[in-house]
VEXDOKE-105110 format. One record per atom (N, C-alpha, C, O): residue number from 1; residue in three letters; atom name; x negated, y negated, z. Coordinates in Angstrom, 1 decimal, decimal comma. Atoms other than C-alpha are relative to their C-alpha. Last residue first. Layout:
BEGIN
i;aa;at;x;y;z
NUM;Ala;CA;X;Y;Z;
...
This chain:
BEGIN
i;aa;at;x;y;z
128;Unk;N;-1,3;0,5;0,9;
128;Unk;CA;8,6;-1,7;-26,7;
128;Unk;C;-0,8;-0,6;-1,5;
128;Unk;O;-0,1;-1,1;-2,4;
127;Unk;N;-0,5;-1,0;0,8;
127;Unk;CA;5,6;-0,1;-25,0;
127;Unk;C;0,9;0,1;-1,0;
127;Unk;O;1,1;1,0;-1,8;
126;Unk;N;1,9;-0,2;0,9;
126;Unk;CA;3,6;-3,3;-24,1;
126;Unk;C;0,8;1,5;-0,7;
126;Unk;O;0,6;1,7;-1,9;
125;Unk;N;-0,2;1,0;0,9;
125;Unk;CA;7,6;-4,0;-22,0;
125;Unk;C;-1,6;0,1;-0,9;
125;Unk;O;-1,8;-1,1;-1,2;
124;Unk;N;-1,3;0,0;0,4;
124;Unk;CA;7,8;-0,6;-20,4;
124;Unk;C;0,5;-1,1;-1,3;
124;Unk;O;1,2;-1,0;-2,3;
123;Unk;N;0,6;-1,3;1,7;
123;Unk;CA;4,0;-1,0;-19,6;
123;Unk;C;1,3;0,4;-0,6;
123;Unk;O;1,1;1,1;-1,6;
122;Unk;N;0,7;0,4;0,8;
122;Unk;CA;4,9;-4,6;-17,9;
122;Unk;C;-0,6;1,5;-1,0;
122;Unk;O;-1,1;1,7;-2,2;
121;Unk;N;-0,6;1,1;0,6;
121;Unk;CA;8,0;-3,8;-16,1;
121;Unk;C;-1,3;-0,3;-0,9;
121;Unk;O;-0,8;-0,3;-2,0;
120;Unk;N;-0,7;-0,5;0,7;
120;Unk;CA;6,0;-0,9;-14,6;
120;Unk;C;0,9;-0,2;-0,8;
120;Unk;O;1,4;0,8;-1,4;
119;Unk;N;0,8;-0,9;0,8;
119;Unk;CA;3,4;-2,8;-13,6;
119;Unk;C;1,0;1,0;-0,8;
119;Unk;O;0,8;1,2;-2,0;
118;Unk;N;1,0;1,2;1,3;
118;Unk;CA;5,7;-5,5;-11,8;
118;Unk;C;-0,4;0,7;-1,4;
118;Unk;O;0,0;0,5;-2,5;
117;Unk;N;-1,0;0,6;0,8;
117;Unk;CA;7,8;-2,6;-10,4;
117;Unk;C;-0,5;-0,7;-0,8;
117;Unk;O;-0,5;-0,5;-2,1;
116;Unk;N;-0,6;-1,7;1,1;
116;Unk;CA;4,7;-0,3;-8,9;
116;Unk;C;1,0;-1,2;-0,8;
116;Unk;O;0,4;-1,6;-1,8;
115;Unk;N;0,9;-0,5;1,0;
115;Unk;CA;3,2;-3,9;-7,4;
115;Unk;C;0,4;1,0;-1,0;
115;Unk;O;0,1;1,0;-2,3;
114;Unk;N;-0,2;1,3;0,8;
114;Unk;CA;6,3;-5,0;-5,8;
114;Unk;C;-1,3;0,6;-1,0;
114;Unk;O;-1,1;1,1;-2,1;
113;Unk;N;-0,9;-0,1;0,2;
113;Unk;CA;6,5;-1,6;-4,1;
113;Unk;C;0,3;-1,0;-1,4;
113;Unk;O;0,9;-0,8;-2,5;
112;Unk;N;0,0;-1,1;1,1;
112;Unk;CA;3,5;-1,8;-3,2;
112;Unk;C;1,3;0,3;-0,7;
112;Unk;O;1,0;1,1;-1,6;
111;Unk;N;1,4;0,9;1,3;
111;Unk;CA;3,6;-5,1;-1,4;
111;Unk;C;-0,6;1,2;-0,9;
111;Unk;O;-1,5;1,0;-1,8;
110;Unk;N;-0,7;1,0;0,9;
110;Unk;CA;7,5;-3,6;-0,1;
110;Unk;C;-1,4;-0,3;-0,6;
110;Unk;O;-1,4;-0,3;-1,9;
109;Unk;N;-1,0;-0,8;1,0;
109;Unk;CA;5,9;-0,3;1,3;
109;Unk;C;0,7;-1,5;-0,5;
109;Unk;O;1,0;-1,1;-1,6;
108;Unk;N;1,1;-0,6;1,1;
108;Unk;CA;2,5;-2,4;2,8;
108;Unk;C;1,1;0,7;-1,1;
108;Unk;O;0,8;0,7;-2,3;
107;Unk;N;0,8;1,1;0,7;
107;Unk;CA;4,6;-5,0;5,0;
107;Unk;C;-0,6;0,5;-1,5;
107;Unk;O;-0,8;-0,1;-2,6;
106;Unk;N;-0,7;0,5;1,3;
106;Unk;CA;7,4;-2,3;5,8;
106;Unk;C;-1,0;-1,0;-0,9;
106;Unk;O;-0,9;-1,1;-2,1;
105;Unk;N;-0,3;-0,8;1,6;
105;Unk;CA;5,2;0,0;7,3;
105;Unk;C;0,8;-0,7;-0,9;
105;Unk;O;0,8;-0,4;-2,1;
104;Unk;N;1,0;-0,7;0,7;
104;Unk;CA;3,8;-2,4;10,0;
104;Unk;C;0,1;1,1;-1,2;
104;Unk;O;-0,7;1,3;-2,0;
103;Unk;N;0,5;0,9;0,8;
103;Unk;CA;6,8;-4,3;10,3;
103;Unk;C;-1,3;0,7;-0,8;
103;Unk;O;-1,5;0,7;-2,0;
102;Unk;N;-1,1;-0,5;1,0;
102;Unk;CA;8,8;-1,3;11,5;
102;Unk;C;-0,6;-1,1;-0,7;
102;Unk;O;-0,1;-1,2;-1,9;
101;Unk;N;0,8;-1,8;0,4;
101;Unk;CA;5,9;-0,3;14,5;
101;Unk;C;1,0;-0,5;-2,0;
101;Unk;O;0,7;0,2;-2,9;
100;Unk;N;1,5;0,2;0,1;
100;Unk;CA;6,3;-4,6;15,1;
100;Unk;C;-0,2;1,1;-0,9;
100;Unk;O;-0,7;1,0;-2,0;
99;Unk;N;0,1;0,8;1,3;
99;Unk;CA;9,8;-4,2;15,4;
99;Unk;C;-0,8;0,2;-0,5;
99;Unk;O;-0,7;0,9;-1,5;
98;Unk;N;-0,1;1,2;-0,1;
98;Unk;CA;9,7;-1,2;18,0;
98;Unk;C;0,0;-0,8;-0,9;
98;Unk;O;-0,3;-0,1;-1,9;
97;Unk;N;0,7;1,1;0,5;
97;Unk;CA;11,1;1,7;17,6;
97;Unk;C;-0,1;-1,2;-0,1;
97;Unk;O;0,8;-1,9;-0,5;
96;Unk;N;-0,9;1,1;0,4;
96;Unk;CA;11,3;3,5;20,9;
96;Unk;C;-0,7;-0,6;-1,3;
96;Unk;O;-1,9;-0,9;-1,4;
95;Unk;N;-1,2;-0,2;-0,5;
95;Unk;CA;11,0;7,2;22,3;
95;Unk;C;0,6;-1,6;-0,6;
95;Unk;O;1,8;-2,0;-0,6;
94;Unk;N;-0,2;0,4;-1,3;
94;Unk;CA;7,3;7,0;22,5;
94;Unk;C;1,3;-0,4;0,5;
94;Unk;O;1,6;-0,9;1,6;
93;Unk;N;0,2;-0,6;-1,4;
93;Unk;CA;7,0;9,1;20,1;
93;Unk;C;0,1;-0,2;0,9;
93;Unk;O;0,2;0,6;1,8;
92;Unk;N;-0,6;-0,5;-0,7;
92;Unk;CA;9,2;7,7;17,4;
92;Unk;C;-0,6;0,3;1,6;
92;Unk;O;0,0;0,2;2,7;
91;Unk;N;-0,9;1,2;-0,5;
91;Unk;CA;6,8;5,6;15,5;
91;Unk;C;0,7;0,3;1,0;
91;Unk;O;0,6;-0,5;2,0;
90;Unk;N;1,1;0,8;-0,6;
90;Unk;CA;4,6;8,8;15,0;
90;Unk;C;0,6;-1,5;0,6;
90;Unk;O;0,3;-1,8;1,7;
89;Unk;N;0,0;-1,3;-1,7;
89;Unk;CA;7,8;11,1;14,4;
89;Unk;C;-1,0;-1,2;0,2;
89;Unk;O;-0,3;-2,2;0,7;
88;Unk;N;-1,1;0,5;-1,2;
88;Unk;CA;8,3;7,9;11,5;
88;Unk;C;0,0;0,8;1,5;
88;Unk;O;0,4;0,3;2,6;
87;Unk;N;0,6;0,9;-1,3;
87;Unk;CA;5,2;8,6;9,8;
87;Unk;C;0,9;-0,3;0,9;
87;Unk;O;0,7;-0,5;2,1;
86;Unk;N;1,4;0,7;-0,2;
86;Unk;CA;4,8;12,0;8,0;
86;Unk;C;0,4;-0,9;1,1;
86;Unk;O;0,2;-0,5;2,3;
85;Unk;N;0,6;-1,7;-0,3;
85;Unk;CA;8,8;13,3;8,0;
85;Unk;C;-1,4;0,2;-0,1;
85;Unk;O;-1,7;1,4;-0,1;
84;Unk;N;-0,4;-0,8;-1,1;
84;Unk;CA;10,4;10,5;7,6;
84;Unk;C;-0,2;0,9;0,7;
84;Unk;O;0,3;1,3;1,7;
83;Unk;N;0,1;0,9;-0,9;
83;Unk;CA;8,2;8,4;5,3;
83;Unk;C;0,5;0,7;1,5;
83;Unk;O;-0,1;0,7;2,6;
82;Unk;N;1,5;-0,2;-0,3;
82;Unk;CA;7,9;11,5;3,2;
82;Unk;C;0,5;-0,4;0,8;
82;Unk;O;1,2;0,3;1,5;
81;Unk;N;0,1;-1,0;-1,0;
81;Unk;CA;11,8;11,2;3,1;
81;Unk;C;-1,6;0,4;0,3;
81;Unk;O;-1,8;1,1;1,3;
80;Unk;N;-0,1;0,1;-1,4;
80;Unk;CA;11,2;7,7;2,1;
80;Unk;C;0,5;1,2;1,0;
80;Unk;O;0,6;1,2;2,3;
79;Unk;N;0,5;0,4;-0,8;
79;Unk;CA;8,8;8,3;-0,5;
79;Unk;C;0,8;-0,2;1,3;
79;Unk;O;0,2;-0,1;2,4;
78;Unk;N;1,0;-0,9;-0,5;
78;Unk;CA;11,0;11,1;-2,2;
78;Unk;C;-1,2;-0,5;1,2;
78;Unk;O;-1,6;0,2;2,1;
77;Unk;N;-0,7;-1,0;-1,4;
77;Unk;CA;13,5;9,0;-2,2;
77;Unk;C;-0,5;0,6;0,5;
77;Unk;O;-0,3;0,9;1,6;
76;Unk;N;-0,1;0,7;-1,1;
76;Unk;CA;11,4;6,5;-4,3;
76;Unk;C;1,0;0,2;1,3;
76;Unk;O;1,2;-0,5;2,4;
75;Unk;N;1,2;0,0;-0,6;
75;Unk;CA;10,6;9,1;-6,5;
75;Unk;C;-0,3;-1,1;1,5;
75;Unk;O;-1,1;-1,1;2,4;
74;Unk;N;0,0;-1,2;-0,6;
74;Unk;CA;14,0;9,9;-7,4;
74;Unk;C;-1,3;-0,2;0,9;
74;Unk;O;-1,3;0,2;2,1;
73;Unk;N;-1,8;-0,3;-1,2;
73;Unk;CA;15,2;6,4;-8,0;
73;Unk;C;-0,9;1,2;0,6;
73;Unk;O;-1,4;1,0;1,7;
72;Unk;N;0,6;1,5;-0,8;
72;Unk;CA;11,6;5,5;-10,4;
72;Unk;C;1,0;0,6;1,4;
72;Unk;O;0,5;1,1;2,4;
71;Unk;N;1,4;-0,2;-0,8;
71;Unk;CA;12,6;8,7;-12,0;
71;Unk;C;-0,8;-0,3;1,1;
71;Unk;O;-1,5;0,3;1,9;
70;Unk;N;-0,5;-0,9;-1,0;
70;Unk;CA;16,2;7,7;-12,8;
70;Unk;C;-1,3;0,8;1,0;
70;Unk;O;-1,2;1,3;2,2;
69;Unk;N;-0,5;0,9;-1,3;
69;Unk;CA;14,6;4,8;-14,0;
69;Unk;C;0,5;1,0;0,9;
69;Unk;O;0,4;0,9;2,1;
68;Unk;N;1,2;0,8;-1,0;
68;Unk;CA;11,5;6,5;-16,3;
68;Unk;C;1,3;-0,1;1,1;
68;Unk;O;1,1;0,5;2,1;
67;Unk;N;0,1;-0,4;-0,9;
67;Unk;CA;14,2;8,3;-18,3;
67;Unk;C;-0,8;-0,2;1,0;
67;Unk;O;-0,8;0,6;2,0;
66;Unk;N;-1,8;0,4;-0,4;
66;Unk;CA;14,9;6,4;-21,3;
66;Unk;C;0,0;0,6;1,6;
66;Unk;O;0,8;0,0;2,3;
65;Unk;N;0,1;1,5;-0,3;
65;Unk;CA;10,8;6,6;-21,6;
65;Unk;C;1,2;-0,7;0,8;
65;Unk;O;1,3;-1,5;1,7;
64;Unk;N;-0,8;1,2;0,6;
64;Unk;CA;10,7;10,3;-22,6;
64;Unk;C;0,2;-1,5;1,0;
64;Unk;O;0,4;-1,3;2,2;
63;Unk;N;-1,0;-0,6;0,5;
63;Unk;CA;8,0;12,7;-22,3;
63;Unk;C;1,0;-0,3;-0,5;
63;Unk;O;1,3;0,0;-1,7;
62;Unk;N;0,4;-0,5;0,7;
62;Unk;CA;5,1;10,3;-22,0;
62;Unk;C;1,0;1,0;-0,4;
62;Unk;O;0,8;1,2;-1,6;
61;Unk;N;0,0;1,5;0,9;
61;Unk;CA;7,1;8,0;-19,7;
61;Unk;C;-0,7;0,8;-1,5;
61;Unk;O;-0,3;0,4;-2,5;
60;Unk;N;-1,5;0,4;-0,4;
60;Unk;CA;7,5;11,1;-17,0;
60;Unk;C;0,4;-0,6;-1,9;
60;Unk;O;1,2;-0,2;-2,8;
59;Unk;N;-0,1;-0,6;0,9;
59;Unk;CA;3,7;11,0;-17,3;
59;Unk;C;1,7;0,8;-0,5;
59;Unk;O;1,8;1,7;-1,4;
58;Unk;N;0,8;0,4;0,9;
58;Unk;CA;3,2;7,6;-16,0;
58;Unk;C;0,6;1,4;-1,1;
58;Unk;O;1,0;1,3;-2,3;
57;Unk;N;-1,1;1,0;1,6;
57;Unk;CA;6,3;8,0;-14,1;
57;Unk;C;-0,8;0,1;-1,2;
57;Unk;O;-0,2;0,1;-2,3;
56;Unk;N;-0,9;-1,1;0,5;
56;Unk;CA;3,8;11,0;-12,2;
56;Unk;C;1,5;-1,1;-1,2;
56;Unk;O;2,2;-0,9;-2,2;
55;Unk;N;0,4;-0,8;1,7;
55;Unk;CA;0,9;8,5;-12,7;
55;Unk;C;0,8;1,1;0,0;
55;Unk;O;0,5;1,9;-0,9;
54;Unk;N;-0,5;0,9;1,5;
54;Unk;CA;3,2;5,7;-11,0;
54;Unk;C;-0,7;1,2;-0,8;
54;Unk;O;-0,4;1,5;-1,9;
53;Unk;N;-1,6;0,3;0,2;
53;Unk;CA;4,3;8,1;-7,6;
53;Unk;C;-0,3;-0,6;-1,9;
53;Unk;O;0,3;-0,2;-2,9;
52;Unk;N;-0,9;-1,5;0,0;
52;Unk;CA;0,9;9,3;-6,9;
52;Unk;C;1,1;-0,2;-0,8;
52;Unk;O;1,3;0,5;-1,8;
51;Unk;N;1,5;-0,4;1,0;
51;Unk;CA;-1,2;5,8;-7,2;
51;Unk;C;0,9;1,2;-0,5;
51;Unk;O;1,4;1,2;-1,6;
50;Unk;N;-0,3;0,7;1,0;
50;Unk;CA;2,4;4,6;-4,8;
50;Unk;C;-1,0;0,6;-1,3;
50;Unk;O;-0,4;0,9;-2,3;
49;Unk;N;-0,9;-0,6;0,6;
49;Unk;CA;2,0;7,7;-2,6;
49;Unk;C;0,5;-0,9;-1,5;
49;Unk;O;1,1;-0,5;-2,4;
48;Unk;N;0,3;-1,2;0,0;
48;Unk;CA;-1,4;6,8;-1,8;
48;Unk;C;1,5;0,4;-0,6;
48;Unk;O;1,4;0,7;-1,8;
47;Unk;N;0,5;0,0;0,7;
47;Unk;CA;-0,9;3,4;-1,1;
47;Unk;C;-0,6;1,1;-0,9;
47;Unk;O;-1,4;0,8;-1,8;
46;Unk;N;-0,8;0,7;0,9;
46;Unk;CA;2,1;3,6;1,0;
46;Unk;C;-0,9;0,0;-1,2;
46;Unk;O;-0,2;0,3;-2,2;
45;Unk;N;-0,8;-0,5;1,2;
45;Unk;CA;0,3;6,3;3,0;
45;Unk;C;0,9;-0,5;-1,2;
45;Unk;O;1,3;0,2;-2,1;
44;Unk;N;-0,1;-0,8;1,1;
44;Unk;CA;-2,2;4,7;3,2;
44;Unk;C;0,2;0,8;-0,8;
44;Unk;O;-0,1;1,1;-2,0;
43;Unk;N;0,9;1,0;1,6;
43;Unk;CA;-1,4;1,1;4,5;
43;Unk;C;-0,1;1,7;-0,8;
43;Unk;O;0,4;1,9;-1,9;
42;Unk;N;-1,1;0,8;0,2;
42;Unk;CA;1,0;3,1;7,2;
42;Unk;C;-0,5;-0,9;-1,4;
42;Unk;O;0,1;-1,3;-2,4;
41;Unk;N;-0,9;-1,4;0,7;
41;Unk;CA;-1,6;5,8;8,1;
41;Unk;C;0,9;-0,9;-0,8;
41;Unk;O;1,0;-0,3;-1,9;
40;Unk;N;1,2;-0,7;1,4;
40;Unk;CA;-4,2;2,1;8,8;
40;Unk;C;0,6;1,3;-0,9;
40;Unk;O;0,3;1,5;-2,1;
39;Unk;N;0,1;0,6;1,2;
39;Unk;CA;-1,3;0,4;10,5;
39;Unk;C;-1,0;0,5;-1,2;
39;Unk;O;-1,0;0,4;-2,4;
38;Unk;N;0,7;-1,0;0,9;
38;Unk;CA;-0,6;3,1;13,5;
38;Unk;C;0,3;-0,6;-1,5;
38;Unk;O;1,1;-0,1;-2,3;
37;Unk;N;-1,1;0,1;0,4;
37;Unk;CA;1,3;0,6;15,7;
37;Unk;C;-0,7;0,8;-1,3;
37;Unk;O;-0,4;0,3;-2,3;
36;Unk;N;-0,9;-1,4;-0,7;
36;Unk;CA;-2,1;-0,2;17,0;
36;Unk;C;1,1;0,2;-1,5;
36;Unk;O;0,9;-0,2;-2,6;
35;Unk;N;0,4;-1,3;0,4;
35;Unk;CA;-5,5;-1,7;15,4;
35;Unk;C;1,2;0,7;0,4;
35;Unk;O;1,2;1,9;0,2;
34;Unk;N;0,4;-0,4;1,7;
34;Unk;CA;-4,5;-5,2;15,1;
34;Unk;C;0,1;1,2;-0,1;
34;Unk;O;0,8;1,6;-1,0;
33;Unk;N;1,1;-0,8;0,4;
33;Unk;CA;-3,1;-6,1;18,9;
33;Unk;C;0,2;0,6;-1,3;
33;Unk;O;1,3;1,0;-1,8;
32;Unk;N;-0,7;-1,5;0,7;
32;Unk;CA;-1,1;-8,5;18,7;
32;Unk;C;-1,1;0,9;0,1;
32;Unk;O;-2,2;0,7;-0,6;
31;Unk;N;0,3;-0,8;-1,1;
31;Unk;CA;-2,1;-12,2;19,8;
31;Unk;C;0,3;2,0;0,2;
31;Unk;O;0,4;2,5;1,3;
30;Unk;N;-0,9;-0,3;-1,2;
30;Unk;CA;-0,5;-13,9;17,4;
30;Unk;C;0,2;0,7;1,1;
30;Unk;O;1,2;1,0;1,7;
29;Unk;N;-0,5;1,4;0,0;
29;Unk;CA;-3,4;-14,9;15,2;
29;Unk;C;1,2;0,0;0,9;
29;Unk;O;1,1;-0,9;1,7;
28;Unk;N;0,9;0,8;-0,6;
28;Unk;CA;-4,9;-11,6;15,3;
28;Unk;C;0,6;-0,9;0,5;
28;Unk;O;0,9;-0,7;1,7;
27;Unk;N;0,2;-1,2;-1,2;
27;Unk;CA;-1,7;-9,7;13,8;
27;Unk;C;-0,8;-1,1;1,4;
27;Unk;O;-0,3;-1,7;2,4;
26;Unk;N;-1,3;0,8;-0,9;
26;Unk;CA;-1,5;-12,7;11,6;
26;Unk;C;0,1;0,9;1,3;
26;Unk;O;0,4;0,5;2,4;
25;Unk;N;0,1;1,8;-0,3;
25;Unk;CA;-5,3;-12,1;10,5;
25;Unk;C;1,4;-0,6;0,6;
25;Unk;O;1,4;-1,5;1,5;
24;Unk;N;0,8;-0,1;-1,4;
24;Unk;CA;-4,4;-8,2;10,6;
24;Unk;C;-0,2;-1,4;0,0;
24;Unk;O;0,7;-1,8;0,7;
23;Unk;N;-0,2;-0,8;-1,2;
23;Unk;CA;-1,7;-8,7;8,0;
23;Unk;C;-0,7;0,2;1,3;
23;Unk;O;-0,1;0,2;2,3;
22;Unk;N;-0,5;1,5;-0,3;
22;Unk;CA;-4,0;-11,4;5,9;
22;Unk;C;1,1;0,5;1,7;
22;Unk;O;1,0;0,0;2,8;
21;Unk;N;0,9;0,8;-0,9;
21;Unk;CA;-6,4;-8,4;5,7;
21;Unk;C;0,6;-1,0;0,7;
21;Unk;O;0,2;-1,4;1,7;
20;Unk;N;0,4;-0,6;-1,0;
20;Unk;CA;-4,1;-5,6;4,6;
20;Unk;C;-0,6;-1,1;0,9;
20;Unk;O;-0,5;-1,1;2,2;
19;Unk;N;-1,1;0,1;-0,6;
19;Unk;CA;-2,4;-8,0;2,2;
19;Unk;C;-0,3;0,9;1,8;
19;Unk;O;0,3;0,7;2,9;
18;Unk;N;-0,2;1,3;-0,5;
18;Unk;CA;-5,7;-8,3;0,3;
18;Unk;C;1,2;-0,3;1,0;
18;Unk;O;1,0;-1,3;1,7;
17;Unk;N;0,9;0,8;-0,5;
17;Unk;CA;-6,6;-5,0;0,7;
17;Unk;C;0,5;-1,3;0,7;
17;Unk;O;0,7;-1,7;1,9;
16;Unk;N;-0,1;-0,9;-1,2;
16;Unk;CA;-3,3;-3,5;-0,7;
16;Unk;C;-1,2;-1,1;1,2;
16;Unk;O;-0,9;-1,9;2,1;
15;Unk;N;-0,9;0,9;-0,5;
15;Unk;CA;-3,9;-6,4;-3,3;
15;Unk;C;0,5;0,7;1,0;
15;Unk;O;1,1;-0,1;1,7;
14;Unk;N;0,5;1,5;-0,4;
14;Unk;CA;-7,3;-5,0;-4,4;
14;Unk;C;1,1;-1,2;0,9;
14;Unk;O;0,8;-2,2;1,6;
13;Unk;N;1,1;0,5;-0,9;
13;Unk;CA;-5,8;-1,5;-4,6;
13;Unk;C;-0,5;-0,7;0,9;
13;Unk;O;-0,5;-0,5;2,1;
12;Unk;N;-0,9;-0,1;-1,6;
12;Unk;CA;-2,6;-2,2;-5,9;
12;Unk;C;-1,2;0,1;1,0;
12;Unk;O;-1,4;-0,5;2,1;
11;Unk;N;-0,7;1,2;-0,2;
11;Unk;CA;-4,7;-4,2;-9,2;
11;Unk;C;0,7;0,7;1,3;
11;Unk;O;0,7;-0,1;2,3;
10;Unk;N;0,9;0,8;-0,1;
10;Unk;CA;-7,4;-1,3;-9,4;
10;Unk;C;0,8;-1,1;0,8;
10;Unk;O;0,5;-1,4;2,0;
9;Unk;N;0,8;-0,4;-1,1;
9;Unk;CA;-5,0;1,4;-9,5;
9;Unk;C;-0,7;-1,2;0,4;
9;Unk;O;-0,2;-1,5;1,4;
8;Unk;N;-0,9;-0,2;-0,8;
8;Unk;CA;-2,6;-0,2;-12,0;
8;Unk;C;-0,5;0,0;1,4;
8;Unk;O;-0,2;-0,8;2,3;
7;Unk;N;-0,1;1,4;-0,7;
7;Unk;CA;-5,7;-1,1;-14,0;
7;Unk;C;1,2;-0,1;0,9;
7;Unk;O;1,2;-1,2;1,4;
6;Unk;N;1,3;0,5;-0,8;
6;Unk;CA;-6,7;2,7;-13,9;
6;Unk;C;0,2;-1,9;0,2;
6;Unk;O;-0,4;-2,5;1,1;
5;Unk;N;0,0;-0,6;-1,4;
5;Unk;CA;-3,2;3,7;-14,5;
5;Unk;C;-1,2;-0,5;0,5;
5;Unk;O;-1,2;-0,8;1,7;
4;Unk;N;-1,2;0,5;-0,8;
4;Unk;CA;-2,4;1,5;-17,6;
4;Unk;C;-0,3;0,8;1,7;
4;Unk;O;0,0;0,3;2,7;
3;Unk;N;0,5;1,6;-0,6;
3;Unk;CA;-5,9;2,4;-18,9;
3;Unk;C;1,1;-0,6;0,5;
3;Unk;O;0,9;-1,7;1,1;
2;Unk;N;1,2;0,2;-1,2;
2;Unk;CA;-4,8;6,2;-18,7;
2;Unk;C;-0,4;-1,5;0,2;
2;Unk;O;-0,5;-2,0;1,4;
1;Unk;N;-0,7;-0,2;-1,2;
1;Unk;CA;-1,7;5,5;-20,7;
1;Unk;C;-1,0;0,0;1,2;
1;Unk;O;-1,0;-0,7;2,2;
């Protein structure tokens, strides 16, 4: 289990990264300012609750297996009341959300998102 979490880690990581950079390159590329719309809280908290979120399935999966999905469900309510109650007042403060503020969290919460499912489709399927 532990090497399913440290290559889990590794792999959202590197592709958090990778998505972080291409994100500021289109940011750049369209004239946008990179640093606003509070993208760096928005990369970690996604990243951060995702690492969090798989080694509690992780150990979820160690008690019983049949029950990972209702887990997966719970835990990903759990991220979006985080979401609401961490970053969204920050989106809010100035009274408007704008696209941009809703691109900036969605870009990193779906490319983690996709990462957690993949990985968890593949130790679900190595476990069978």
């Amino acid at each position: 289990m532990l090497k399913y979490f440290f290559r889990f880690s590794l792999i959202l990581i590197l592709l958090s990264f990778l998505v972080f950079g291409i994100h500021l390159g289109f940011l750049f590329f369209i004239d946008y300012p990179i640093w606003g719309h509070y993208i760096i809280p928005s990369y970690l908290f996604n990243l951060f609750t995702a690492l969090f979120f798989y080694l509690a399935l992780a150990y979820v999966s160690r008690k019983d297996e049949t029950q990972m999905g209702w887990f997966f469900l719970l835990f990903s309510g759990l991220k979006f009341l985080l979401f609401f109650v961490l970053i969204y007042p920050l989106f809010k403060a100035d009274g408007v959300l704008q696209r941009q503020e809703f691109i900036t969290f969605f870009v990193p919460y779906a490319s983690c998102l996709f990462i957690e499912i993949r990985q968890l489709i593949m130790f679900l399927n190595s476990s069978s």
